[in-house]
VOVEX-999073 format. One line per 4 residues: number of its first residue (from 0); their letters; for each residue x, y, z of C-alpha. Coordinates in Angstrom, 2 decimals, m for minus. Layout:
! VOVEX-999073
NUM) a) X/Y/Z ~ ...
This chain:
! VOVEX-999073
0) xxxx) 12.49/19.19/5.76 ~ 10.41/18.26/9.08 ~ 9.35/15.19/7.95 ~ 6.18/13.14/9.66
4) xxxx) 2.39/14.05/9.47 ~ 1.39/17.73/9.96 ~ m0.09/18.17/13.54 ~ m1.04/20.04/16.49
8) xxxx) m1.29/23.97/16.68 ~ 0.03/26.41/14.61 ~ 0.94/30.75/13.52 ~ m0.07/32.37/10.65
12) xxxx) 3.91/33.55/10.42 ~ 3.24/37.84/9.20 ~ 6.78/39.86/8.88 ~ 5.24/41.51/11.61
16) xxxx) 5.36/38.52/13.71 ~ 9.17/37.43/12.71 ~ 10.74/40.24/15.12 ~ 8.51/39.44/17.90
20) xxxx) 9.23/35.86/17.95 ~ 12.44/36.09/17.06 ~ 12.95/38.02/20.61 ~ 10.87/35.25/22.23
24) xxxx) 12.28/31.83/21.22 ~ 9.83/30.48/24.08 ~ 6.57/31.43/22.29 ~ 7.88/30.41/18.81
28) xxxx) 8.90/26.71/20.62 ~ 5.14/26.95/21.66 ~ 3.81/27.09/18.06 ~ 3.76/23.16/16.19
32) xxxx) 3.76/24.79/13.09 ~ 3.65/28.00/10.85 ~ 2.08/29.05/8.04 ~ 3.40/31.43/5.21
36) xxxx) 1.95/33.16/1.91 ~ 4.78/31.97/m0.79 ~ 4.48/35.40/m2.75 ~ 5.55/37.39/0.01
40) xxxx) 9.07/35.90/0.46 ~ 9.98/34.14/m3.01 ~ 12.55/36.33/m3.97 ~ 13.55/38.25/m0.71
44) xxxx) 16.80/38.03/0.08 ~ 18.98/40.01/3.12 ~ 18.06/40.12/6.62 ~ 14.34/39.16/6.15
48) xxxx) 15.64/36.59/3.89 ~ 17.76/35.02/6.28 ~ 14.71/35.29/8.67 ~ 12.96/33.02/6.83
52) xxxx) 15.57/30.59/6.42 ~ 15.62/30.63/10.47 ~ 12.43/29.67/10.92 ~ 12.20/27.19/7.82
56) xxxx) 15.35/25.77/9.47 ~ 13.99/25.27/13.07 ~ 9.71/24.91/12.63 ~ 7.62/23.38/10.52
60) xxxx) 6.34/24.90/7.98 ~ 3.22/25.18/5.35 ~ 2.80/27.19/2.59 ~ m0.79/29.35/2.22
64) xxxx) m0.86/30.61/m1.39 ~ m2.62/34.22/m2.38 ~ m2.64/35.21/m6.09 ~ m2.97/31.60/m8.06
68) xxxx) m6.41/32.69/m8.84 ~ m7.35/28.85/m9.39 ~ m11.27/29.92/m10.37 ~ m9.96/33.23/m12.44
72) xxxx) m10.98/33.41/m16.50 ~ m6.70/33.99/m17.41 ~ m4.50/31.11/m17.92 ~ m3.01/29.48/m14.92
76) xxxx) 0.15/31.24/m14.10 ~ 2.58/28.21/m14.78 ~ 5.57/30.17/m14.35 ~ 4.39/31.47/m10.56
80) xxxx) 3.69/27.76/m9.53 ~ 7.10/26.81/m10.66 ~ 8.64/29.48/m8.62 ~ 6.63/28.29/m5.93
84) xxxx) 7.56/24.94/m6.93 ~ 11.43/25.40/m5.97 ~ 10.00/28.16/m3.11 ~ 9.26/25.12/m0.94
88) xxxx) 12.01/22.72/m2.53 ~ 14.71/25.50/m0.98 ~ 12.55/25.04/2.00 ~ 12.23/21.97/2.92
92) xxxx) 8.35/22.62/3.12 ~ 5.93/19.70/1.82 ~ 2.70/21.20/2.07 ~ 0.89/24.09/m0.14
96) xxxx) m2.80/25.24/m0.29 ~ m5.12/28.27/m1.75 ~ m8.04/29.77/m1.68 ~ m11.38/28.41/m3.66
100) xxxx) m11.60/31.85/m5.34 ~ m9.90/33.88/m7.85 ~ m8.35/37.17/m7.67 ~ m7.95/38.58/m11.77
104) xxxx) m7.90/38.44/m14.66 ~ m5.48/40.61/m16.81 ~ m3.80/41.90/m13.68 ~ m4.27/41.39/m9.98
108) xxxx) m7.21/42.90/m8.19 ~ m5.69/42.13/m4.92 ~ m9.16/40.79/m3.39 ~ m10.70/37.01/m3.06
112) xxxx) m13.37/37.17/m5.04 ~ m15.93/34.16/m5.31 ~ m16.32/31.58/m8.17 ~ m19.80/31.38/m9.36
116) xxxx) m21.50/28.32/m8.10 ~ m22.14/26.72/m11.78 ~ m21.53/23.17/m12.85 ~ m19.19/24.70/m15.86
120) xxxx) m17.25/26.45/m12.74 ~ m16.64/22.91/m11.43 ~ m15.30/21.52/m14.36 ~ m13.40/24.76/m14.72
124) xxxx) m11.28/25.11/m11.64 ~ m11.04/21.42/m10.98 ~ m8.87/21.27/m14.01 ~ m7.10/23.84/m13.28
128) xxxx) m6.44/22.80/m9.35 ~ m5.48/19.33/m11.22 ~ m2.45/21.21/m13.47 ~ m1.51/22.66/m10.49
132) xxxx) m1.28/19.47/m8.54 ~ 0.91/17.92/m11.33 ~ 2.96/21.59/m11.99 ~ 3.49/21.50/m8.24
136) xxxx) 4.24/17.80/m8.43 ~ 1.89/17.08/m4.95 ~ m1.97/17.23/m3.87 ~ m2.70/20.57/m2.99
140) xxxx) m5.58/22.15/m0.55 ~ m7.82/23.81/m1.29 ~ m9.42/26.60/1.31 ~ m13.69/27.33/1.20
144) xxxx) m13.50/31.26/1.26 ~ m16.13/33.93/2.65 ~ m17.73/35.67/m0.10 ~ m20.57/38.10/0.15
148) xxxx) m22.72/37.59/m2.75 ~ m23.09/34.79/m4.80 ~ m23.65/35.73/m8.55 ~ m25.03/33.23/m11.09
152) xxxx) m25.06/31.09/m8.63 ~ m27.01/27.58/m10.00 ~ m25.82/25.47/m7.21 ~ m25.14/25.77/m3.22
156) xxxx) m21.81/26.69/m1.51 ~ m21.47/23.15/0.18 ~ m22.15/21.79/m2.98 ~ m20.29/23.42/m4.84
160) xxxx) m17.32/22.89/m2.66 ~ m17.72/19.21/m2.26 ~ m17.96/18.86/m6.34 ~ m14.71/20.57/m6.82
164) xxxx) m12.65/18.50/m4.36 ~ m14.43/15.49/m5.79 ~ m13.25/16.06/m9.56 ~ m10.22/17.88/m8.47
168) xxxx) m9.23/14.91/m6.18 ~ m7.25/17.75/m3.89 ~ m7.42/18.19/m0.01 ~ m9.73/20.58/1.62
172) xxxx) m7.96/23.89/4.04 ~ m11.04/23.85/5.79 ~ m11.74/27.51/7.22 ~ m14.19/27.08/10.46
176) xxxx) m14.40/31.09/10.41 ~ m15.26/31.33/7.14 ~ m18.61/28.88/8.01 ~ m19.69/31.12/10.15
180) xxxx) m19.12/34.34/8.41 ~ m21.23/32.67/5.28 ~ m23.69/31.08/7.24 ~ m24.46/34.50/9.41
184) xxxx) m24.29/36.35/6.27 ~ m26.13/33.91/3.68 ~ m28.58/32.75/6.59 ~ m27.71/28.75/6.83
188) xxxx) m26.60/26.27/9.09 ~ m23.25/26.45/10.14 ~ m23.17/23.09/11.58 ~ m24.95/21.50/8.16
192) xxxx) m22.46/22.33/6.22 ~ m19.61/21.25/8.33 ~ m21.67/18.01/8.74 ~ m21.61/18.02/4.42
196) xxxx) m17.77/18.66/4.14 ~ m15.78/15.20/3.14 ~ m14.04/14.60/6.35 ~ m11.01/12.40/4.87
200) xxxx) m9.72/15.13/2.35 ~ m8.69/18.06/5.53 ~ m5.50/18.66/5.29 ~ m5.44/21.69/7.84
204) xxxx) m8.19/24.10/9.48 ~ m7.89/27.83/10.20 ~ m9.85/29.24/13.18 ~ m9.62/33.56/12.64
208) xxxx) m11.50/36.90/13.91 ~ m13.66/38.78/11.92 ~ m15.66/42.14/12.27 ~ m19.14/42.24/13.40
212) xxxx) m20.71/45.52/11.07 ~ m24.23/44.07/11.78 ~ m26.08/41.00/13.39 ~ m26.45/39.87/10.01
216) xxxx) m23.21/41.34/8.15 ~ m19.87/39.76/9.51 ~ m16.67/41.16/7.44 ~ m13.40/38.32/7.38
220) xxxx) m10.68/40.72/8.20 ~ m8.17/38.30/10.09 ~ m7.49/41.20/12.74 ~ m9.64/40.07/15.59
224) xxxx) m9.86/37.54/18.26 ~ m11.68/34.67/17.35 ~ m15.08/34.51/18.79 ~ m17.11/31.52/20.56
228) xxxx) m19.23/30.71/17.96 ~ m15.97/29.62/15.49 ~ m14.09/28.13/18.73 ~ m17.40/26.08/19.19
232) xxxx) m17.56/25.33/15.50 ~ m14.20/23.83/15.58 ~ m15.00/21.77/18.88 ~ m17.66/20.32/16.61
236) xxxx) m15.22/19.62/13.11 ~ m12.84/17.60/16.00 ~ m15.98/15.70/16.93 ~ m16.99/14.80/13.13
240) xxxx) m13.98/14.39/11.50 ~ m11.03/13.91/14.45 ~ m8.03/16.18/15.79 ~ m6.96/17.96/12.62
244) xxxx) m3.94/20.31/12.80 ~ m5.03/23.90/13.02 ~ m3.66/27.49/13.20 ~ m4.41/30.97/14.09
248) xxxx) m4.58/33.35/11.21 ~ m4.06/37.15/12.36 ~ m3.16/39.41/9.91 ~ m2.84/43.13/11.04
252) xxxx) m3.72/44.83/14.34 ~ m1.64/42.03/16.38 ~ m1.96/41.87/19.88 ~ 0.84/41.51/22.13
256) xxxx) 2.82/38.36/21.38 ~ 1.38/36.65/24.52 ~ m2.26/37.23/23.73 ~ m1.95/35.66/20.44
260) xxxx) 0.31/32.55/21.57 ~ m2.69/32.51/24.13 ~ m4.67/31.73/21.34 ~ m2.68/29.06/19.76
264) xxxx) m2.87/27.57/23.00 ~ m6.54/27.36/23.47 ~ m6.13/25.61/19.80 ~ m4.69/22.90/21.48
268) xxxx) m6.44/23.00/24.73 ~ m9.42/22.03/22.39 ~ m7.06/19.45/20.47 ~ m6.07/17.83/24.15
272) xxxx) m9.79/17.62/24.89 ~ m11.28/16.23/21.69 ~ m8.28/13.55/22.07 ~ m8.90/12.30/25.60
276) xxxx) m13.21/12.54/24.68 ~ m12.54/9.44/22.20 ~ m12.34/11.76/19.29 ~ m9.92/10.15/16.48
280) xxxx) m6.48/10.92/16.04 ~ m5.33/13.44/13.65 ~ m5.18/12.35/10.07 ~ m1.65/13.58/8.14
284) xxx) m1.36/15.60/5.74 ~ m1.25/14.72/2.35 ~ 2.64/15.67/0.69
């Protein structure tokens, strides 16, 4: 295990990506840290297996969960948390998140769909992020998610997010992107409601691209460069809440290898800056 506080700038690690920086031991040595979906490798033995073990071996790494479904009406799938569970024991990795959604019911649906912003949905997935937390045997993160309509809603996103991570007592994956795909799309203030998020509890922030299908309609795909306005928006979480580590998700039409390293550099370029401007130090993560 890579033990000390989670910091600096880090990969979204794809199986796409393995390859590439497998061939390029230079760019990987220029990422602090990567990130991995659990479900895509628990289980996968062989060459890709032994992949894996390569880079859990030589890099830090954090684990990015998919299909927990924490705000989804089925039972909590115990039995996928404790495969998770000895996952990141095998590992050596310390730190797990997912997203503030759900994805199911009787079955998958293979989307992130959005929890209804009700007081019952509080009480709800709290409980449900707190069995997880003591399944798991660590705090967990969890991520705000885009969404693009807000059913039933009795309550606002922010706080609705802040009431979940206050009864849950979990960390927040806080998703600068996503701000700024819901704020465009839902028509508020980006900048309020990073200003409203509970500074203490990020564990980790994601910066990622998204399509633009109108002024008003932004789409989170994760397969485009990120833009100003979410570089800007995380210039602005460093000056609120400090240097928190953050990474660059990308998950299909990849650029070439240097483009995207590129990227994880102007991560920390932003990191370096916020650090010598007075801005705190970063703040470990919890586990």
């Amino acid at each position: 295990m890579h033990h000390g506080p989670l910091e600096g700038a880090g990969l979204g690690l794809r199986r796409a990506l393995t390859g590439p920086l497998q061939d390029r031991p230079d760019a990987a040595a220029a990422v602090d840290f990567f990130e991995i979906a659990p479900e895509n490798w628990i289980g996968v033995g062989g060459r890709l297996g032994a992949t894996l073990r390569g880079f859990t071996e030589r890099h830090r790494v954090v684990c990015h969960g998919l299909s927990l479904s924490l705000g989804g009406p089925a039972p909590l799938d115990r039995l996928l948390l404790e495969r998770i569970g000895r996952f990141m024991d095998q590992h050596g990795i310390a730190a797990y998140s997912e997203h503030l959604s759900y994805c199911g019911d009787d079955g998958l649906l293979y989307d992130l769909l959005p929890i209804p912003f009700t007081e019952e949905a509080v009480h709800h997935v709290a409980a449900r992020i707190r069995t997880a937390q003591e399944i798991l045997g660590r705090r967990i993160a969890v991520e705000n998610v885009s969404y693009y309509a807000a059913p039933g809603a009795a309550m606002s996103e922010i706080d609705f997010v802040n009431a979940v991570l206050a009864e849950a007592d979990c960390e927040l994956l806080l998703d600068v992107n996503n701000i700024h795909v819901n704020a465009t799309n839902h028509g508020y203030d980006a900048e309020a409601f990073l200003a409203a998020l509970p500074g203490q509890r990020i564990a980790w922030v994601h910066v990622a691209g998204h399509l633009v299908e109108a002024h008003d309609l932004l789409i989170d795909t994760h397969g485009m460069p990120v833009v100003d306005p979410v570089w800007r928006l995380l210039e602005s979480a460093y000056a609120r809440f400090g240097v928190k580590p953050t990474l660059v998700e990308r998950d299909f039409n990849f650029p070439p290898l240097d483009e995207l390293i590129g990227e994880v550099q102007s991560v920390r370029e932003r990191q370096q800056a916020a650090s010598t401007s007075g801005t705190p130090p970063m703040r470990a993560a919890h586990g």
